[in-house]
N, C-alpha and C positions, 0 to 999 in steps of 0.2 A: 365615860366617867360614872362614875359610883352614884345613881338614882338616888340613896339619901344624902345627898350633897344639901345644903339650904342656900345657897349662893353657888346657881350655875355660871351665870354671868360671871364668876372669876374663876370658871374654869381655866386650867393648866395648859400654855400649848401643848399642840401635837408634837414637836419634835422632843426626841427622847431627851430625859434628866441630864444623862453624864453625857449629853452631846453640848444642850444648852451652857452647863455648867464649866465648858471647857475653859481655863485659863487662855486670857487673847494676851499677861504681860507676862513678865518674867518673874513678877514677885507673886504673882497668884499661883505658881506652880509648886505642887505641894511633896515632899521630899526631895529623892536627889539630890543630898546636900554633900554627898559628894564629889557632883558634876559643880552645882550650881551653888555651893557653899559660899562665905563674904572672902572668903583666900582663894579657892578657885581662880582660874583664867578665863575658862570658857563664857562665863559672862559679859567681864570686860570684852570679849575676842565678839561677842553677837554685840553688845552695845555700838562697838566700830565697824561692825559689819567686814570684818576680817576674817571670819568663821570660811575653811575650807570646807570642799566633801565629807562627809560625814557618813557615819553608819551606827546606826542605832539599834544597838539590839536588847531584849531582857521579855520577862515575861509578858502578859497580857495586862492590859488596864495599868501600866505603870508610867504611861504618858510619852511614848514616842512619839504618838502624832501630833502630841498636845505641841511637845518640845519646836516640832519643826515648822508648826503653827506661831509660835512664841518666837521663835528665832527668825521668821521672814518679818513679822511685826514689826521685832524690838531692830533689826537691824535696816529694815522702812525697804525690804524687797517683798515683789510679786513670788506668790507660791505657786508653781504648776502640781496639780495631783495626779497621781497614778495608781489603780491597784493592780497587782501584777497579777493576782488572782484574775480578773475580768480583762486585762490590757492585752494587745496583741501587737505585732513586729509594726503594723502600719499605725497603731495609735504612739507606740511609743516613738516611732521616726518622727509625727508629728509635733509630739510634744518637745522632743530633741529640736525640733525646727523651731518651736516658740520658742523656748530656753533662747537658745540663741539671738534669737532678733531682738528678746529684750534686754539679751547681754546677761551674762556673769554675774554685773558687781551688782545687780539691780534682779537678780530670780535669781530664785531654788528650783531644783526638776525634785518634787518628792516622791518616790519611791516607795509605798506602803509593800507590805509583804513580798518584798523585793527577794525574798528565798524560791517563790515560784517561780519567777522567769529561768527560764534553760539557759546552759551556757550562751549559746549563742546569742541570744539578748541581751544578756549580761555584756556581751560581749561587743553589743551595739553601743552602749556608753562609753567604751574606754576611748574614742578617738577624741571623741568632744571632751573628754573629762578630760582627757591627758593634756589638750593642744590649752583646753583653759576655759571653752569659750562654752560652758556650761559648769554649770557647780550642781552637786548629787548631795542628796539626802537618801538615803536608802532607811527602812525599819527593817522588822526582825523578828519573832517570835524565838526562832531558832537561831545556831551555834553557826554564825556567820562565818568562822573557819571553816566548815562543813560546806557549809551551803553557799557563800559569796568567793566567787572567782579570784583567785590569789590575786590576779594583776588588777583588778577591780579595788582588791581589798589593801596590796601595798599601794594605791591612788587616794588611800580616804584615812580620814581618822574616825579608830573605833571607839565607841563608848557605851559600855554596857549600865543600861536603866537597874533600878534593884526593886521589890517588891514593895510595897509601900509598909510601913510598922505599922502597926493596929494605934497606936496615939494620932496617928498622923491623918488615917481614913477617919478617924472620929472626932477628931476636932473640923475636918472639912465636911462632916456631914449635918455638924450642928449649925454651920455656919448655912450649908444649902439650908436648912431647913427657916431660916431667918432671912432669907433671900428672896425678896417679893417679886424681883425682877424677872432672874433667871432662873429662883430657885422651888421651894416648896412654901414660901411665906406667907402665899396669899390663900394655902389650905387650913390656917391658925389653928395647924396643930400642936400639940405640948407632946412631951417625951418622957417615961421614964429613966431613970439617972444609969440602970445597964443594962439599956435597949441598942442603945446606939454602940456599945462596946460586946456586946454581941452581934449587930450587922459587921464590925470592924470585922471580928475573928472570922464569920462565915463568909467573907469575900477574901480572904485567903493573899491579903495584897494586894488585891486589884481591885484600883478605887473604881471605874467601871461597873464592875459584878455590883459590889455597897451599892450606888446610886439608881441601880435596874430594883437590889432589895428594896430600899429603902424607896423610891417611888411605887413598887405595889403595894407596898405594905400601906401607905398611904392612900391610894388610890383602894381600896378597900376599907377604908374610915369613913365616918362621917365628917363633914366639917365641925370642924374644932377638936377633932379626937385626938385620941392619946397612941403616940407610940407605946406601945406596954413591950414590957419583956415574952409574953405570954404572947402577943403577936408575930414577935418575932418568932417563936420556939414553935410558930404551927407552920411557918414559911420554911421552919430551915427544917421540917419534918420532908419535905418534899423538896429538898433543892439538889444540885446532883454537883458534883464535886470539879473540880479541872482537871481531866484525866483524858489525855487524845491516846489510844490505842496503836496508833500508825507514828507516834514522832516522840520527838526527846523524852517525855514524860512518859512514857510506855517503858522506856529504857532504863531512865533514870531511876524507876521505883522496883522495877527487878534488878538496879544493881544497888539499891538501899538495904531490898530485904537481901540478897547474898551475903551482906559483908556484915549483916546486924548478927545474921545465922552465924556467921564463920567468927564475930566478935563475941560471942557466945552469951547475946542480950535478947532472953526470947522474948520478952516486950516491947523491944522495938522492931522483932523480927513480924511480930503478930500481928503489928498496928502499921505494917506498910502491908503485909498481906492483906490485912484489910480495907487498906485505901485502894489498891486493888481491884479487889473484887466487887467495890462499892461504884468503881469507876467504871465496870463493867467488861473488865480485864476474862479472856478465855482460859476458862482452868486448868486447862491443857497447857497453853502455854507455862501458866504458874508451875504446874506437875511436871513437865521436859528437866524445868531447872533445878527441879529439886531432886532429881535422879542423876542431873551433873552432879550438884554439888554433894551428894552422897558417894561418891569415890573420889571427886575433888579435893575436898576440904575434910571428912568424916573416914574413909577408907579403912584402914585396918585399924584403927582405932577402936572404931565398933562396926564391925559389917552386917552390922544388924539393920543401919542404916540405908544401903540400897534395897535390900527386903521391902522396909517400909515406903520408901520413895516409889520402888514399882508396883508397892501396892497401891499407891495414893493415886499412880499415875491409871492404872488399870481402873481404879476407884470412879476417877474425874471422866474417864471414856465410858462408862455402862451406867453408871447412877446420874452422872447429871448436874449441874444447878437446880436448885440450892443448898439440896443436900451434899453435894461433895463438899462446899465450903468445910464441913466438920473434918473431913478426912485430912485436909489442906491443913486445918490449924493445928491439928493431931501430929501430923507429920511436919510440921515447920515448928513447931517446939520440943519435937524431939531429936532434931536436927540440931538445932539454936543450944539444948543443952547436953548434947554428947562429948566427947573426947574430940579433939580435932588432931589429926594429921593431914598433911600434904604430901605424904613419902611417895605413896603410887605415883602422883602427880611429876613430881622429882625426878622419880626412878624411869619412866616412861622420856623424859625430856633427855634423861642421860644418856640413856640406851640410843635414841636417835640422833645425840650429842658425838658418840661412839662409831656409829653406822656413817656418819658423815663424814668424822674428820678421820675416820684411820683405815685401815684397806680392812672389808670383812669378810671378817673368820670362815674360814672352809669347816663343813660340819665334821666333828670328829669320826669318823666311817662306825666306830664302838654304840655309836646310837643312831646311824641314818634308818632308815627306814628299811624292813626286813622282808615285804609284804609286795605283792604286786611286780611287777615288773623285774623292780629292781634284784628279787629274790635269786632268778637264773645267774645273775652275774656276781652272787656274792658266797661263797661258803659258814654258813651260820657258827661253825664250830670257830672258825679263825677272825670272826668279827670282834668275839672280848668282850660282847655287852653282858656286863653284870646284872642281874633281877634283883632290882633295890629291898622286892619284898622277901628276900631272904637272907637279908643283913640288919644287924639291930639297929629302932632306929630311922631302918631304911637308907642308910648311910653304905656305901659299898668303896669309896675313896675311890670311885673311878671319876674323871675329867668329865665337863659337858662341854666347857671352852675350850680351844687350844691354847687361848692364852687368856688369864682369869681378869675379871672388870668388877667393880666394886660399882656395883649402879643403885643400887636398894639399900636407904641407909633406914634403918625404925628409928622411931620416936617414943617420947618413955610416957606416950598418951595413952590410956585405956589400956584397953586389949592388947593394943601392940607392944608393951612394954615385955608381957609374955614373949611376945614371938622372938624381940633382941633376945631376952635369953637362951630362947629354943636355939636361933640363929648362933649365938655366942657358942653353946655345948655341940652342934653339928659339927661346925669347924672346929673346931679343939677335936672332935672322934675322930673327924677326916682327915686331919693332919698325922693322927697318930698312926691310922691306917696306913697312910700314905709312906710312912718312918720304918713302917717295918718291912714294907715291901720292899 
């Protein structure tokens, strides 16, 4: 506790804020309205204690354990816990073994980051879950289609938790703060009017993070002090973002900044680059994509575009953090506002569209290879290969298919709108070629 305190003697328990503060009913739980809305079922369905298996998933701090806290309460059953993070095959048959003896209708087996156990644990609930004679709560951070075992997952019903809105963390933090019991009340601190809507925003949804804020921040006061906006803005100077490097959100923010690039909004391509890198994202990683997506989505449009990408990318391998950061945003806004084609992209899927579905093409012997080997067994004079560089052009109306494919279609983006032309006056020369021979 914070030495100028003037009343230790009401010091704060030890166990953490947003533990204390957890909702024990159903009406203390704070959004989710539209699990737990007044038209909803699921309510009614926990009041009667009819509530099947379950599987809870959404981000962090948005109340899964709270819910299945709530829901063994309000429906008057025993909770068993589990984290699957620390749990092993011999804790969880044990726990399977209580579930059982207290029965079904009267426990839950809870399941906390139930995405860690390997199939085969997972695999260890389906008899008892299937037969009846245990009921699952499972949580979730991640994409339970991904992660929770199909026949585990047709046994349950899913429901995805949503981030909490910024009205929602700030009106429960004024409340913790007038809360003697469980909450901050008995540090008789006062608040400025957008202190508290600034902890809203920097916990990002998850009422969790807010209540860890908003207990330092107080815990760093004197008794009686003041939330100030200014206290907050020196916290949130050092806080560090939700950003896991190894799971969903790794993924999900390189496929925001792709499609913000390819949507051609270099403002919101720059501000997930930046959450990023703020997250502590490898800029290598960041530099790989942006050299896909420079023939991906940018290709002839401007091919000025891979130039830059492999320099960005060579850039991020020799300079380093935190100076590549500038190469990065140089090259993601010049990406975000180029010409966009997908032709390469197209053209490449065709061509092995072609390779698969139709028998392929023996090379026309007019261009096999003249050199090596192959040279004893072929007469140069009676091969026919025309030297394109002595025809205007370059155009010589001799064949490269034996039978012609239309797999490169341009696009009338940038640069390449040139090349349809180019492309347009070759065929119209080649055809005439062809007409007179």
């Amino acid at each position: 506790m914070n030495s100028n305190r003037k009343n230790p003697e009401n010091s704060l328990p030890s166990i953490p804020l947003a533990e204390r503060m957890r909702p024990k009913k159903l009406a203390e739980v704070q959004g989710q309205t539209h699990l737990l809305g007044d038209d909803c079922l699921l309510p009614k369905l926990i009041r009667e204690n009819r509530v099947g298996n379950l599987i809870l998933s959404g981000p962090p701090g948005t109340g899964k354990t709270t819910l299945a806290t709530v829901i063994a309460e309000e429906s008057g059953c025993k909770l068993i816990k589990l984290n699957a993070v620390t749990s092993n095959v011999a804790e969880l048959r044990e726990s399977l073994k209580l579930a059982k003896y207290y029965g079904a209708g009267k426990c839950f087996l809870f399941v906390d980051e139930i995405h860690r156990f390997n199939k085969a644990q997972q695999d260890l609930l389906l008899p008892d879950i299937e037969s009846g004679e245990a009921r699952l709560i499972g949580a979730t951070t991640h994409n339970p289609r991904y992660y929770v075992n199909d026949p585990l997952l047709s046994r349950s019903q899913l429901f995805t938790l949503k981030s909490l809105e910024v009205s929602e963390i700030e009106k429960t933090l004024k409340a913790c703060l007038q809360d003697e019991e469980r909450g901050l009340g008995l540090s008789k601190c006062s608040f400025e009017a957008k202190a508290f809507l600034q902890i809203a925003r920097l916990s990002e949804g998850d009422l969790r993070k807010a209540y860890n804020i908003l207990e330092i921040i107080v815990e760093g006061l004197p008794a009686q002090g003041i939330i100030s906006e200014d206290a907050v803005a020196l916290f949130a100077r050092e806080r560090s973002i939700r950003y896991d490097r190894d799971e969903d959100e790794h993924y999900d923010s390189a496929s925001a900044l792709i499609k913000s690039m390819r949507g051609n909004d270099p403002d919101a391509a720059l501000y997930w680059l930046a959450k990023m890198l703020v997250g502590g994202e490898d800029p290598r990683f960041i530099a790989r994509r942006l050299v896909i997506f420079a023939s991906e989505d940018v290709g002839l449009a401007d091919s000025r575009a891979l130039l830059m990408a492999d320099a960005t990318f060579r850039a991020c391998e020799t300079i380093g953090l935190p100076e590549c950061e500038l190469n990065l945003a140089h090259c993601v806004l010049f990406l975000a506002t180029c010409p966009k084609s997908n032709s390469a992209t197209l053209a490449l899927a065709a061509a092995k569209q072609a390779i698969r579905d139709q028998p392929v093409q023996s090379i026309p012997s007019n261009i096999q290879d003249r050199h090596g080997r192959n040279k004893k067994y072929r007469d140069e004079q009676e091969e026919g290969y025309l030297y394109s560089h002595n025809y205007p052009d370059n155009i010589s109306g001799q064949f490269y298919l034996k039978k012609d494919l239309r797999l490169y279609v341009p696009k009338s983006s940038g640069a390449e709108e040139n090349i349809a032309e180019r492309l347009n006056r070759w065929k119209i020369l080649r055809s005439e070629i062809r007409n007179n021979e």
